[in-house]
C-alpha positions in Angstrom: 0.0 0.0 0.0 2.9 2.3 1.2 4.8 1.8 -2.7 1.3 2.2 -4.4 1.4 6.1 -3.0 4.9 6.5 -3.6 4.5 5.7 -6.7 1.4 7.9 -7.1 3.1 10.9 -5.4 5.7 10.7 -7.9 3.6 10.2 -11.4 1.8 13.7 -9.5 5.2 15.4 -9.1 6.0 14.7 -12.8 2.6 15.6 -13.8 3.3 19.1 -12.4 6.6 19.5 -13.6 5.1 18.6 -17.2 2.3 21.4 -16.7 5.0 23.8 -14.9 7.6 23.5 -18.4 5.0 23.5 -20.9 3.4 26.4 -19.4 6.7 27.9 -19.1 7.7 27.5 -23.1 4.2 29.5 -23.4 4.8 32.3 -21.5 8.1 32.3 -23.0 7.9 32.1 -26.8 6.3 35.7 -27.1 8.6 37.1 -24.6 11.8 35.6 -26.6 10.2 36.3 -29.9 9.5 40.2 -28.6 13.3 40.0 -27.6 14.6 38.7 -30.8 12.2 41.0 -32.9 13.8 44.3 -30.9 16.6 42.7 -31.4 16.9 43.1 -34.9 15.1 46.2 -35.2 
């Protein structure tokens, strides 16, 4: 029972991270492209 919510705890810890880096890379594309763009011009 104990290593059925271990392994639970961790497959929610990875779940997170997932939503934490992809949410990330969203919030960041603009931002980078905005940098770039200035960048150049």
């Amino acid at each position: 029972m104990d290593g059925l919510e271990n392994k639970k705890t961790q497959s929610n810890i990875v779940i997170h991270a997932l939503s934490i880096y992809i949410i990330y890379n969203e919030i960041s594309k603009p931002f980078y492209k905005k940098l770039i763009y200035t960048q150049i011009y």
